[in-house]
C-alpha positions, 0 to 999 in steps of 0.5 A, a space after each residue: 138832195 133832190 127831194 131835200 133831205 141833203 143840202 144841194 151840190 154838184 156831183 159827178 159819176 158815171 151812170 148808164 144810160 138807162 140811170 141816166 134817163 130815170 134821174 132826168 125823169 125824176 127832174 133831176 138835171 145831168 149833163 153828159 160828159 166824155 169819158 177822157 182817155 187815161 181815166 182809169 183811176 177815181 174821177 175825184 
């Protein structure tokens, strides 16, 4: 998506903050979120 070869669209998952600070390098916007309690399954 970032370079263009997929149509833009909002995606979440979870990443490490060392992921984190490589895709924000990269240009690409994140925004942090807490990890809810009872999450245990897919964040679908």
């Amino acid at each position: 998506m970032h370079y263009g070869e997929l149509e833009a669209r909002n995606i979440r998952g979870q990443t490490s903050v060392r992921e984190a600070a490589e895709l924000m390098d990269e240009g690409i916007e994140i925004m942090p979120l807490p990890l809810l309690p009872g999450g245990n399954g897919p964040l679908q």
